[in-house]
N, C-alpha and C positions, 0 to 999 in steps of 0.2 A: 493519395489523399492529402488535403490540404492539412497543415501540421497547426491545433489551434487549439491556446492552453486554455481549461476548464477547471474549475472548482465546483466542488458538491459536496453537500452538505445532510447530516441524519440529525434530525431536531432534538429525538430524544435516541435512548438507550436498549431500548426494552422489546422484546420478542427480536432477540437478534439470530438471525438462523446458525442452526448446529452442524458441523458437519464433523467424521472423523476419519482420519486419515485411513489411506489401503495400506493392507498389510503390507510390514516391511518397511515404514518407514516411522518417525516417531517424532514431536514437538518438543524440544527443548529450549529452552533461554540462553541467551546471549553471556559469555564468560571472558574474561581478560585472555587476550590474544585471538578472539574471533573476529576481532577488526578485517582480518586477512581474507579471511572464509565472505565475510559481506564484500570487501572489497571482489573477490575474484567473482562472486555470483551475480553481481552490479554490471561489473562491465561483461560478463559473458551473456547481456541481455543490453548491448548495447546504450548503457544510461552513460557509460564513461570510454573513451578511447582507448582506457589499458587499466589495469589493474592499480598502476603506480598514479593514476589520475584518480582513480578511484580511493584509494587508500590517502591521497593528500587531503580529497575533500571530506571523509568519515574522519579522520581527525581537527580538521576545520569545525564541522559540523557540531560530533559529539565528542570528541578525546576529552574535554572538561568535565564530559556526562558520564562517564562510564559506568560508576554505580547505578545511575537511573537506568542504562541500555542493560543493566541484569536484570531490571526490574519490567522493561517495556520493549526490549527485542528481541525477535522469536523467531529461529530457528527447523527447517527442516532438514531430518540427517533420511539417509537413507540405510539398508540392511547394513551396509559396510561402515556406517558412521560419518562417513564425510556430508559434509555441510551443503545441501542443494536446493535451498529457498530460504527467504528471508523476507521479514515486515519489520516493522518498527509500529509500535501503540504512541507515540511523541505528540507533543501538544503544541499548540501556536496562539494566535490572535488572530483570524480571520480577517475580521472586518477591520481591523488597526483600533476598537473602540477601549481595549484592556480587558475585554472578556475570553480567557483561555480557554480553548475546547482542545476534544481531545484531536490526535490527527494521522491518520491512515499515512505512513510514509517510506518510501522505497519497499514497494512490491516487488519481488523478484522472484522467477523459480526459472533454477537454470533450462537451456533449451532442452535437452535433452530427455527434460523430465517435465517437460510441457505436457499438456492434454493428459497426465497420466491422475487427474481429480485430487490434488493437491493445493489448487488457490482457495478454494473454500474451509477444507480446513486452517489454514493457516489465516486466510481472515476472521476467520471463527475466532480463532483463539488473541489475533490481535484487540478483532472488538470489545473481547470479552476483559481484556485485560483495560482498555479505555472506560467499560461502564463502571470500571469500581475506581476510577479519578474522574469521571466528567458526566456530565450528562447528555451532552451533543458532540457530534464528531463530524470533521470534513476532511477533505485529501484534496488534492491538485492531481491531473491527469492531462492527456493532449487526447485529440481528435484522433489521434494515431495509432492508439489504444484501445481503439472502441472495445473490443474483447473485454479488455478488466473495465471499460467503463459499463459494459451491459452487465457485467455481473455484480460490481457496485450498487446500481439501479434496484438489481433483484434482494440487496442488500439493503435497501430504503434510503439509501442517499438519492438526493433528488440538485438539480440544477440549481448554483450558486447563482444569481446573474449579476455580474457586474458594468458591463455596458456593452455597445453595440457587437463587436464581436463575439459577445458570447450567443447570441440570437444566430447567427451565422453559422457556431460552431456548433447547437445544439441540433439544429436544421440538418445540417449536412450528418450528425449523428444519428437522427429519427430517419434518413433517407439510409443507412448505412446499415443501421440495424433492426432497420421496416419496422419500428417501435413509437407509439406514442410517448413520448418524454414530456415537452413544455404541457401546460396546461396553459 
C-alpha cells in the first residue's frame, strides 16, 4: 500500500467511547526513567530503526517535558509489570493559526500483544485525559495504518483535509477499509 501521511481531527470532546482493559493488564502513567520502556515499544513497532534512535528522538521531543508526560502519557503494563503499549495525550497547533488542541501521539502496543483488545482501552484513557485540557483533538497517521486509522474513525475523528493528496490518501483508505469516510 501506498505510504501517505493523514491528519484527522474530533471537533469536540464528549461521548468519547469507554473501553476497559482484559484482565491482566493495568493503565498507568508515565514516571522518570520510563523514557526507556517508550523507547523500546516505539521501535519494536517499527516507528524507529532501534531503540537508541528511538530513545534520542523522545528526548528531542519531550526530555524538557517530563513533568507534563506524568501528566499526559500512559502506559500499558502487563501481569508481570513490564511496560507493553503506550500513547501520549500531547498537544500541538494544527492548523499553524495558535489554536492548541489536544493530540493523539505515538500509539504503540508491542506486537506481540497486538489483536489482544488493548488499543481501545488505552485510547480511552488517553482521550479522556485530553478532554480535561482541550476541547478538540487531532493525530497524524499514514495510509499504512489503516487498522488504527479505522479505529480512530470509530472514535469520531474524521479527515483533516489539507490538499490534493489527502483526497488520494483518503480514497485509497475508503477502498482499503470498504468504509464510507469523505463526505
Amino acid at each position: 500500500m501506498k505510504r501517505i501521511s493523514v491528519k484527522m481531527l474530533r471537533n469536540n470532546l464528549l461521548d468519547i467511547p469507554q473501553y476497559s482493559l482484559p484482565p491482566g493488564f493495568r493503565i498507568r502513567m508515565f514516571k522518570k526513567g520510563d523514557e526507556h520502556h517508550w523507547a523500546k515499544i516505539e521501535a519494536s513497532v517499527d516507528e524507529f530503526e532501534n531503540e537508541r534512535a528511538a530513545l534520542e528522538h523522545f528526548k528531542k521531543e519531550f526530555g524538557p517535558s517530563l513533568d507534563e508526560m506524568s501528566k499526559r502519557c500512559v502506559f500499558i503494563e502487563n501481569q508481570d509489570g513490564e511496560a507493553i503499549g503506550t500513547t501520549t495525550a500531547w498537544y500541538g497547533d494544527l492548523r499553524g493559526d495558535g489554536e492548541i488542541l489536544g493530540r493523539i501521539h505515538w500509539v504503540a502496543i508491542a506486537p506481540e500483544y497486538q489483536g489482544k483488545k488493548l488499543a481501545k482501552p488505552i485510547l480511552s484513557a488517553a482521550m479522556n485525559i485530553i478532554a480535561n485540557h482541550h476541547s478538540k483533538a487531532y493525530l497524524t497517521s499514514q495510509t499504512t495504518s489503516y487498522q488504527a486509522i479505522n479505529l480512530y474513525l470509530n472514535y469520531g475523528f474524521e479527515p483533516f483535509i489539507t490538499g490534493p493528496s489527502c483526497d488520494e490518501a483518503w480514497e485509497l483508505l475508503e477502498h482499503t477499509l470498504n468504509r464510507k469516510i469523505l463526505k
